[in-house]
C-alpha positions in Angstrom: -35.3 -92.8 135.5 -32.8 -92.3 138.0 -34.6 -89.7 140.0 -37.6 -91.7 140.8 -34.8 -94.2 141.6 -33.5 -91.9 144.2 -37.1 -90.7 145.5 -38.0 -94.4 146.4 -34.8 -95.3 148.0 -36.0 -92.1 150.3 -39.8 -92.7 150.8 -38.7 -96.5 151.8 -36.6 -95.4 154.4 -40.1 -92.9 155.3 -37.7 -90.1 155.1 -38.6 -86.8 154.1 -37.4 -84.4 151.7 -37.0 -81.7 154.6 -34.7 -84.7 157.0 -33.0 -85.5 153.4 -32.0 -81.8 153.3 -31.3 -81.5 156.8 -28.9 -84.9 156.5 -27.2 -84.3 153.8 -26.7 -80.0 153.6 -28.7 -79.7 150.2 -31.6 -77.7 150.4 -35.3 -78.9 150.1 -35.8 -77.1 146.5 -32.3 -78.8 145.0 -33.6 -82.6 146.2 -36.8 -81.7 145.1 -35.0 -80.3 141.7 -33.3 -83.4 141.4 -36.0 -86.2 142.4 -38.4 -84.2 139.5 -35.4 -84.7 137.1 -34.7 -80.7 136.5 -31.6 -81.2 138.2 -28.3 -82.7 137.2 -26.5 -83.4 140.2 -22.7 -83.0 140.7 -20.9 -86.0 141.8 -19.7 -84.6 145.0 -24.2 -83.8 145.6 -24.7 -87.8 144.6 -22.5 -89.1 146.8 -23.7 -86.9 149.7 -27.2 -88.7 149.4 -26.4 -91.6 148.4 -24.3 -92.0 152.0 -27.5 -90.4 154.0 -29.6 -92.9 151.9 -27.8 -95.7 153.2 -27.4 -97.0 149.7 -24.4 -99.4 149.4 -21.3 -98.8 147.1 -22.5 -102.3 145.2 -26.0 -100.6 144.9 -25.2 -97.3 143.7 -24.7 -98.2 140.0 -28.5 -99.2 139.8 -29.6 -95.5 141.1 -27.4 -93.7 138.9 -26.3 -96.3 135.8 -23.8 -94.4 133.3 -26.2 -95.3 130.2 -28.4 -93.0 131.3 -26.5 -89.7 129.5 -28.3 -87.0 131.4 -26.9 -88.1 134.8 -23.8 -88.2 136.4 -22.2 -91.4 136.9 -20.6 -92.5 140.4 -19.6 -95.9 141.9 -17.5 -96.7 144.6 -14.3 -98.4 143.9 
């Protein structure tokens, strides 16, 4: 699943929730919406942690792949 996807990209960088929120302008309850899969995340709110994660544009399709129907698709051209 895509959100546990994104949650280990963040606790293997040791970040927190609270400095993902702080990085990236989402608040604490949407990237904890989002890691626990209640959440389907805009493009625009992808991208945004995506770049504070660090992940690159080749890598992005493995967090968010387009087969999975209930998220949002993004990868950088």
């Amino acid at each position: 699943m895509t959100a546990t996807r994104l949650q280990k990209y963040r606790e293997e960088l040791l970040m927190t929730r609270a400095e993902l929120s702080q990085k990236s302008g989402l608040s604490i309850s949407t990237i904890n919406r989002i890691e626990q899969g209640k959440a389907r995340p805009t493009l625009t709110t992808i991208r945004k942690i995506l770049e504070v994660l660090g992940v690159p544009p080749s890598k992005r399709e493995l967090v968010f792949p387009s087969k999975e129907k209930e998220y949002y698709y993004y990868k950088e051209e």
